[in-house]
C-alpha positions, 0 to 999 in steps of 0.5 A: 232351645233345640236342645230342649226339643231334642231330648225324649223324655222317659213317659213309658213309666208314666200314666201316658195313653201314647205310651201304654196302649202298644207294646215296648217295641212299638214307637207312638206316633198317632194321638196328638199329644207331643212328646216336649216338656212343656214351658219351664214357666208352666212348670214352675208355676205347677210347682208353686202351686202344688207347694200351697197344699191347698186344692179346694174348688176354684173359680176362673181367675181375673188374671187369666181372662185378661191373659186369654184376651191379650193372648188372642189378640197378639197372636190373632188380631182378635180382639175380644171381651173377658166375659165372652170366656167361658172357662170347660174341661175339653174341647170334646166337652164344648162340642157335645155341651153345644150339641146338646145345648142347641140341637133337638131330636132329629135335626141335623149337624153337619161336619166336614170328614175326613176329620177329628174323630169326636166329631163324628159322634157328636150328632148321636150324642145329641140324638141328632142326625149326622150330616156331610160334606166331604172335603175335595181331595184334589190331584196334588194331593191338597184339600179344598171346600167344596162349596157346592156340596156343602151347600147342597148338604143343608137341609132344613133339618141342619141346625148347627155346622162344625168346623175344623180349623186348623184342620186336623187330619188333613193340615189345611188353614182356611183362608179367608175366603173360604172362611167368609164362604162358609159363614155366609152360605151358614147364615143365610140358611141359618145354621149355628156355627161351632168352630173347633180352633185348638190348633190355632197356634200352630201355623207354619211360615206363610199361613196366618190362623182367622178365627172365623168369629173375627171376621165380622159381628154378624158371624161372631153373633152366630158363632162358638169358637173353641180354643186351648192351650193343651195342644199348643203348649202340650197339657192336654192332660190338665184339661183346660179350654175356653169358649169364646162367645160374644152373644150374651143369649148364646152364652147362657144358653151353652152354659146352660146345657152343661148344668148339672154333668159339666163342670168347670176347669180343676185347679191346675189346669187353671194354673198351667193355662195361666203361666201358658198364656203370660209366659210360653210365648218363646217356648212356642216360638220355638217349638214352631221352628223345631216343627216346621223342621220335622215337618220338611224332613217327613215331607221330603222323606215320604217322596224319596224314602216311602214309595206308594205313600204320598202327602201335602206338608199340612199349612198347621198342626204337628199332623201328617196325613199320609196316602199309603193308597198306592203301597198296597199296605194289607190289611190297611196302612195303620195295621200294616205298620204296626205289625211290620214296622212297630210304629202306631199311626192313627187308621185313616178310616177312623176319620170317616168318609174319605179316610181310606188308605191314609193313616195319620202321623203324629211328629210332634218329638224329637227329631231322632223319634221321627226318624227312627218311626220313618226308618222302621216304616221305610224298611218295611215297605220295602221287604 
């Protein structure tokens, strides 16, 4: 299938964010949105369902419950309930709805940056108190927990922690260690978790995605795991995500939080996430192979290639984060190479804390996409 992820599609005339926010002149490479078409079977399945002519309001099939399901337990050794599901529109969505379910006025959440841009507006959307504990930027270049600060971060205020993991920007896959670290530091001050999982799929050779809420009832029972087929089989636009939550109390209450302003999923993200789930598998396989691919071409042209940039090939994601520190790119890194080099690349300190001087790259494309964004970006730097 190589053919298949080597091919660009046109998306300029399309309705794409990526493609109509810069010039013709520009290459996007920063949201994360890939630029493959999806499984034949997702399109297939669109089409059918398009063909019935009918769009009238749908409720969660049986069929894709059993799927998810299936589906987290091959690929995650996850074994999960149907009724634990419950079927949103986003992952931004589950974030605030939990916000906005669990936290009052005034109490704190407490997230790790730099990280998922939405993440740091979570706590005003709930008029709550934003809280952080920095990721450890260690001299190689990799990211660890720092669990001393984190710790320390809890106060009695914290009611809820967010965690990112796979972590977008800086690629980490938490292993279990840190996992059981952090469950247990939050239990025992008693501070619901929100675990953002949506590049659970996306894990390269050597690394193995935990999804925290596996790894024991007591954290499962304190835990809101969101999880997606968007990123995964790239329809984000069809804007379908699950929440997995074992306790039944939980459950109510998060769903009660959407009543009224959140409704459930439309009728063709059901459709994608369903023919996604049953059918993508070795389209993701592949894709897997094709992105571990560009992933050892940008790390290896980064060293050779852009002097002053530097980077750690993440464990997960199709995001590169970049250190530009040492470039001394003005007015900063993500301006420098849109105006000098026509790529767009997300600006660093977008990501808060921490952020200053990288800027975040997307290689989900074809491989000649990637090359042509880090030739116009070499050549720049080097005028």
């Amino acid at each position: 299938m190589t053919s298949y992820f080597d091919q660009l599609p046109e998306r300029r005339s399309t309705e794409s964010v990526k493609w109509r926010a810069y010039g013709k002149d520009v290459l996007p490479m920063w949201v994360a949105d890939m630029d493959f078409r999806s499984p034949e079977p997702v399109i297939r399945a669109l089409t059918e369902r398009v063909a019935h002519g009918i769009y009238g309001y749908p409720d969660v099939p049986d069929d894709l419950r059993r799927v998810v399901v299936h589906w987290l337990a091959k690929r995650h050794d996850w074994q999960v309930k149907p009724e634990w599901l419950v079927f949103i529109p986003g992952i931004v969505t589950g974030l605030n709805m939990a916000a906005q379910a669990f936290v009052k006025a005034g109490e704190g959440i407490l997230i790790q940056p730099p990280v998922y841009m939405p993440f740091l507006d979570v706590p005003q959307n709930a008029g709550a108190i934003r809280q952080e504990a920095l990721l450890r930027h260690e001299a190689d270049g990799t990211y660890s927990i720092d669990f001393e600060a984190f710790e320390q971060a809890i106060t009695p205020q914290t009611h809820m922690f967010i965690l990112c993991n796979p972590h977008n920007p800086v690629g980490r896959v938490f292993r279990r260690d840190e996992l059981e670290r952090l469950a247990e530091i939050c239990l025992r001050h008693h501070v619901l978790i929100l675990s953002d999982e949506i590049h659970s799929d996306l894990i390269f050779s050597g690394q193995k995605h935990l999804p925290l809420a596996s790894l024991n009832d007591e954290i499962a029972s304190q835990t809101i795991t969101l999880i997606a087929p968007s990123k995964t089989f790239n329809i984000a636009g069809l804007s379908c995500s699950v929440a997995v939550i074992s306790d039944l109390e939980l459950r109510k209450q998060f769903q009660l939080g959407a009543h009224g302003m959140v409704h459930g999923v439309n009728v063709l993200g059901l459709t994608a996430a369903q023919a996604a789930y049953e059918s993508g598998e070795p389209w993701l396989d592949e894709l897997l192979v094709y992105l571990e691919g560009n992933r050892n071409f940008l790390t290896e042209f980064v060293q050779k290639e852009l002097p002053g940039v530097s980077m750690t090939a993440p464990e997960g994601t199709y995001l590169a984060w970049l250190d530009c520190a040492q470039a001394h790119l003005t007015p900063n890194p993500a301006r420098y190479f849109l105006e000098h080099a026509r790529v767009a690349v997300n600006e660093g300190e977008a990501f808060g804390a921490g952020g200053k001087d990288f800027v975040r790259l997307n290689f989900g494309c074809p491989r000649s996409m990637l090359t042509d964004a880090l030739e116009r970006m070499r050549k720049s730097i080097q005028k």
